[in-house]
C-alpha positions in Angstrom: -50.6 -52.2 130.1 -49.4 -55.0 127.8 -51.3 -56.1 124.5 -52.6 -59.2 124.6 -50.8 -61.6 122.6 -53.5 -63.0 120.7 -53.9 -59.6 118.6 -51.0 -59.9 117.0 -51.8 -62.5 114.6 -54.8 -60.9 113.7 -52.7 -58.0 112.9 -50.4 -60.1 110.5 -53.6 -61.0 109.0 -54.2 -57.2 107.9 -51.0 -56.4 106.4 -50.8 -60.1 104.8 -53.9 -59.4 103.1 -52.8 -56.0 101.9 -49.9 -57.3 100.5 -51.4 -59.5 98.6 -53.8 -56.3 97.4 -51.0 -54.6 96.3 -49.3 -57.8 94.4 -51.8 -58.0 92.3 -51.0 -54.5 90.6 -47.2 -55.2 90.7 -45.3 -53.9 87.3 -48.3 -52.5 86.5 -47.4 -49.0 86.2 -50.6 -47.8 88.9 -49.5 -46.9 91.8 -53.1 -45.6 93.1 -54.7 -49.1 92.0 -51.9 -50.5 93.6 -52.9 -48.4 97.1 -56.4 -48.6 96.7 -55.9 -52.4 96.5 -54.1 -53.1 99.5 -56.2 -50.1 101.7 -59.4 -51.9 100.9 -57.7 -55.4 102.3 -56.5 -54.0 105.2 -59.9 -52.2 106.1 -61.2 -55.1 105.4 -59.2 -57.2 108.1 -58.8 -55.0 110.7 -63.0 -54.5 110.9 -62.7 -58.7 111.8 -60.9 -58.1 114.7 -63.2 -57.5 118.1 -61.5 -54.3 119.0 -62.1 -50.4 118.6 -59.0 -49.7 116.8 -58.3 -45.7 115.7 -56.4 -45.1 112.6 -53.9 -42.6 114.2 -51.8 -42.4 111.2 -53.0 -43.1 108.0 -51.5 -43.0 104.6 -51.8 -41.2 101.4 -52.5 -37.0 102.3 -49.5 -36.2 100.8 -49.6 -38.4 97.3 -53.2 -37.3 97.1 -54.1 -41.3 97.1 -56.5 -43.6 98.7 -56.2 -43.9 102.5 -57.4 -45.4 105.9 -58.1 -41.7 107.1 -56.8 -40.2 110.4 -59.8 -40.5 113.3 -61.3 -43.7 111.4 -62.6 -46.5 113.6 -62.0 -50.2 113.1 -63.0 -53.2 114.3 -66.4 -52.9 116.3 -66.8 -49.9 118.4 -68.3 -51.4 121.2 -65.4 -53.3 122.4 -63.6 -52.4 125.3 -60.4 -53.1 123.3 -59.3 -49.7 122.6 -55.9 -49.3 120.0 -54.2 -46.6 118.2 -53.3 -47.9 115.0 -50.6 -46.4 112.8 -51.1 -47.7 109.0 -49.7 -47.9 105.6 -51.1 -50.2 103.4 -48.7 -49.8 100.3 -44.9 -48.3 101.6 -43.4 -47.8 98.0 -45.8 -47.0 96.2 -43.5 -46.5 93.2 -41.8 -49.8 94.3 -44.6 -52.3 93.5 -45.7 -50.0 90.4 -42.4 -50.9 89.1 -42.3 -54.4 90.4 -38.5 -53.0 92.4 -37.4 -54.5 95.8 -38.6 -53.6 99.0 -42.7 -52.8 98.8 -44.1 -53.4 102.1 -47.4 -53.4 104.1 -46.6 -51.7 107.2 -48.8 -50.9 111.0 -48.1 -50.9 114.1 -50.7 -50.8 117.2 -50.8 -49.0 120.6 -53.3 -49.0 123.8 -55.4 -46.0 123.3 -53.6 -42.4 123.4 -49.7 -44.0 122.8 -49.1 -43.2 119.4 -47.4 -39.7 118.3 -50.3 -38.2 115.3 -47.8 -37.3 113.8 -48.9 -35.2 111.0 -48.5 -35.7 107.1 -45.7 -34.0 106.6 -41.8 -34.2 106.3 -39.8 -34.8 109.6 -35.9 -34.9 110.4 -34.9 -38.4 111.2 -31.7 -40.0 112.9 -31.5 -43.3 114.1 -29.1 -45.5 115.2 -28.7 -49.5 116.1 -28.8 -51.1 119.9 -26.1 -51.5 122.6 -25.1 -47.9 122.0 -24.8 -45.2 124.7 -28.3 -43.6 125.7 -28.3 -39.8 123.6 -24.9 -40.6 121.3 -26.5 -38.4 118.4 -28.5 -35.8 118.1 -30.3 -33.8 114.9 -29.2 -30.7 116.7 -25.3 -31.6 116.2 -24.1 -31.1 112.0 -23.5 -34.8 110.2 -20.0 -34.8 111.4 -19.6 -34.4 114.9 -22.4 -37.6 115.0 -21.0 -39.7 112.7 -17.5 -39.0 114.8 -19.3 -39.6 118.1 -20.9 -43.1 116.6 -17.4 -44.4 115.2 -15.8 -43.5 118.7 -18.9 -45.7 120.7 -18.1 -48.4 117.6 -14.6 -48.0 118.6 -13.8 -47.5 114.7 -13.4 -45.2 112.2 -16.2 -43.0 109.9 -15.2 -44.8 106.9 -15.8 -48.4 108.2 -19.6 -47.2 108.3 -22.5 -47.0 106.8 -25.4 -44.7 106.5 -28.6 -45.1 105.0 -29.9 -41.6 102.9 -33.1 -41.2 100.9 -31.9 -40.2 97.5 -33.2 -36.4 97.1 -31.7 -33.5 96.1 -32.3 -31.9 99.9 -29.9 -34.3 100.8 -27.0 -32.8 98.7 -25.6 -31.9 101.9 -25.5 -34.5 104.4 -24.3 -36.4 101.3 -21.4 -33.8 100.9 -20.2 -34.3 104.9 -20.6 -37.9 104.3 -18.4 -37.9 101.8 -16.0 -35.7 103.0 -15.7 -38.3 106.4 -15.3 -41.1 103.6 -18.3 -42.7 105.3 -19.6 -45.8 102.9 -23.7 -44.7 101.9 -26.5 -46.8 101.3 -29.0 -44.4 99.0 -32.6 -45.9 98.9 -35.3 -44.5 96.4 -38.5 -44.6 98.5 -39.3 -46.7 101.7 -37.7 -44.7 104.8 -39.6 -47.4 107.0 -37.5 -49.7 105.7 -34.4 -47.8 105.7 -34.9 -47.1 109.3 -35.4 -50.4 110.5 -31.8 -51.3 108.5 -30.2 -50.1 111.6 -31.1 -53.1 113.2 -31.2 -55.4 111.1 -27.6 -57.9 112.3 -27.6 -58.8 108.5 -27.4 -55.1 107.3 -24.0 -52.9 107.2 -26.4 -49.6 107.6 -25.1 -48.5 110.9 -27.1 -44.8 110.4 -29.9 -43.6 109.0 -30.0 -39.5 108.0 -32.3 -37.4 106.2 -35.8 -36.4 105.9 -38.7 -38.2 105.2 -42.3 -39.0 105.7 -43.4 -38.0 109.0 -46.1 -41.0 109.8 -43.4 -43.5 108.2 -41.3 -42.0 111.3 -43.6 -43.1 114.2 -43.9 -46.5 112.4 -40.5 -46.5 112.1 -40.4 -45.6 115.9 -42.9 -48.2 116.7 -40.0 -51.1 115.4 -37.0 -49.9 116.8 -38.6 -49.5 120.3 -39.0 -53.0 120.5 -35.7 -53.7 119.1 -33.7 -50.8 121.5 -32.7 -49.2 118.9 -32.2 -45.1 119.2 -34.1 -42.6 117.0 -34.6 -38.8 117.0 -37.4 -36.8 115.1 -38.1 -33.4 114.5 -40.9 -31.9 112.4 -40.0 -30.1 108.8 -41.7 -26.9 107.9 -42.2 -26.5 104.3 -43.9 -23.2 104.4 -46.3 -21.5 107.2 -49.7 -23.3 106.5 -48.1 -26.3 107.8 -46.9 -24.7 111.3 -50.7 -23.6 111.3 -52.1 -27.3 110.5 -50.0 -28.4 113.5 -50.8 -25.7 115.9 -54.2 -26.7 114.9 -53.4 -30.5 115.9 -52.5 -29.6 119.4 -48.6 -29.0 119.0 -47.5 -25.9 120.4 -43.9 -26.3 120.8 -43.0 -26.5 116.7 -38.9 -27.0 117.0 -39.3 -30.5 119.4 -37.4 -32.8 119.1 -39.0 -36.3 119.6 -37.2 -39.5 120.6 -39.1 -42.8 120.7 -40.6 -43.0 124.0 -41.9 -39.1 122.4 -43.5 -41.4 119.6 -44.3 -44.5 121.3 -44.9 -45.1 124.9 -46.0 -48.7 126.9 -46.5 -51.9 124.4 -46.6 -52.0 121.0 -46.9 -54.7 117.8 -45.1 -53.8 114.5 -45.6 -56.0 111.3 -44.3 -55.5 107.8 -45.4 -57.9 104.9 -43.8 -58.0 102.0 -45.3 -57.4 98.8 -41.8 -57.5 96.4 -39.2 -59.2 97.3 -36.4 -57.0 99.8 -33.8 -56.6 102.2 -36.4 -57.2 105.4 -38.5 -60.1 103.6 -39.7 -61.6 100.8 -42.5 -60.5 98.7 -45.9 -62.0 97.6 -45.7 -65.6 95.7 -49.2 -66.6 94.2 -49.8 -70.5 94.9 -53.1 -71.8 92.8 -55.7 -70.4 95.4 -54.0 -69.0 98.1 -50.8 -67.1 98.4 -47.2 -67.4 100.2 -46.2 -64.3 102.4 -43.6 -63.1 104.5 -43.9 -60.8 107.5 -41.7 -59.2 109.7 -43.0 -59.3 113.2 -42.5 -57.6 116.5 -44.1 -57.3 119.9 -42.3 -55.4 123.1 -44.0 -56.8 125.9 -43.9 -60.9 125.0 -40.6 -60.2 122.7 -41.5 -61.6 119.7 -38.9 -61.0 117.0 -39.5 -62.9 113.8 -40.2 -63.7 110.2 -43.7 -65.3 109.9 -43.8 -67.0 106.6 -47.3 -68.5 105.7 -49.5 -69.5 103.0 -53.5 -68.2 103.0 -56.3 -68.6 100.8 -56.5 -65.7 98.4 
């Protein structure tokens, strides 16, 4: 079942007003005023809309921060609207703390039970761009034999690409291979949603994204590239046993899955990304007198809506 259309300016509206939170602690060195800021906005927005929206994902478990918890209803629970909504408010935290590029305010929204709850913890992520053949790569194959496989579908070689790597030490490794293939690497600091998306992004050389990160960042991740055809494979990342037991306790049995994004995302979906410092996807907040100038990034599968809204509101 498609999504009506009209919900998804409402749901520019939330992570417009968000951003805008968020801006208003930019440089400032607090990144948990910074979150707490653009949570409340969002909250704030999404109980407008007439709809009985369930935060799915929410944000902030692991960073001990404010959040829009997991099983919170928005919007008035009487409607016959029913959404799963995955949130966060303030992706790079450390970004608009530090007034550096690429601080967004991210959701995306489902029809009722189509969203992965993907728990708060790490997960293995590989993604790749469109027009590529169904299944190239896979997380079970070592860094080489899929950056080999994706140069041979490119018809190129490894070191005409690019690949997208959170900067960690746990990536030593992938790092290493991608070195070894003299493969070109795009290191970002914080943002995986972001890094993801790069993939594509026509404007960007990333042509892979590797490496482990957030695991609700990966279904909202997920939630973008299903509407842009993109390809994208998950798996969950123990750190120690109490997590297997958390997500036995959440319903999954089978621990060593491996998700791809119909997994994550199934039937329609709307994606939006404002952002709140200037970056590679769109710009950031600009205050105006009374009101403010945003940017968001905008997508939704069933009425293929792929664009930047750009738009000034009253603060």
């Amino acid at each position: 079942m498609s999504i009506d259309k009209k919900f998804v300016n409402y749901f520019v509206s939330a992570t417009e007003r968000a951003a805008y939170g968020a801006s208003l602690f930019r440089g400032k060195n607090d990144k948990i005023a910074a979150d707490q800021a653009a949570v409340d906005e969002m909250r704030k927005e999404l109980n407008k809309i007439n709809m009985k929206g369930k935060i799915v994902i929410g944000e902030g478990e692991m960073d001990e921060a404010p959040m829009l918890y997991i099983d919170e209803i928005v919007g008035n629970k009487h409607s016959k609207e029913e959404f799963d909504i995955a949130v966060d408010p303030l992706e790079g935290t450390n970004f608009a703390a530090k007034n550096l590029p690429n601080a967004i305010s991210v959701l995306s929204v489902s029809n009722k039970g189509n969203l992965l709850n993907a728990p708060d913890m790490y997960m293995e992520k590989i993604a790749i761009g469109s027009n590529l053949p169904e299944g190239l790569v896979d997380l079970d194959n070592d860094v080489t034999k899929n950056i080999k496989l994706l140069a041979d579908a490119k018809n190129t070689s490894p070191d005409k690409l690019t690949a997208c790597v959170l900067k960690r030490p746990r990536h030593d490794k992938i790092v290493e291979s991608l070195n070894l293939l003299k493969v070109k690497i795009k290191f970002i600091n914080d943002g995986d949603v972001s890094g993801v998306i790069a993939v594509a992004d026509p404007k960007s050389s990333v042509d892979i994204y590797l490496g482990i990160g957030g695991g609700p960042e990966g279904v909202l991740s997920a939630s973008a590239l299903a509407c842009l055809n993109c390809q994208m494979q998950t798996k969950l990342f123990f750190q120690n046993d109490e997590e297997k037991i958390r997500v036995k306790k959440m319903g999954i049995k089978d621990l060593s899955r491996k998700y791809n994004i119909k997994d994550m995302v199934k039937g329609d979906v709307i994606f939006c990304a404002t952002g709140i410092t200037d970056g590679d996807m769109v710009k950031g907040v600009y205050e105006k007198g009374d009101s403010f100038e945003s940017e968001t990034f905008v997508l939704h599968k069933s009425s293929k809506i792929n664009k930047i809204v750009k738009r000034t509101t009253k603060k």
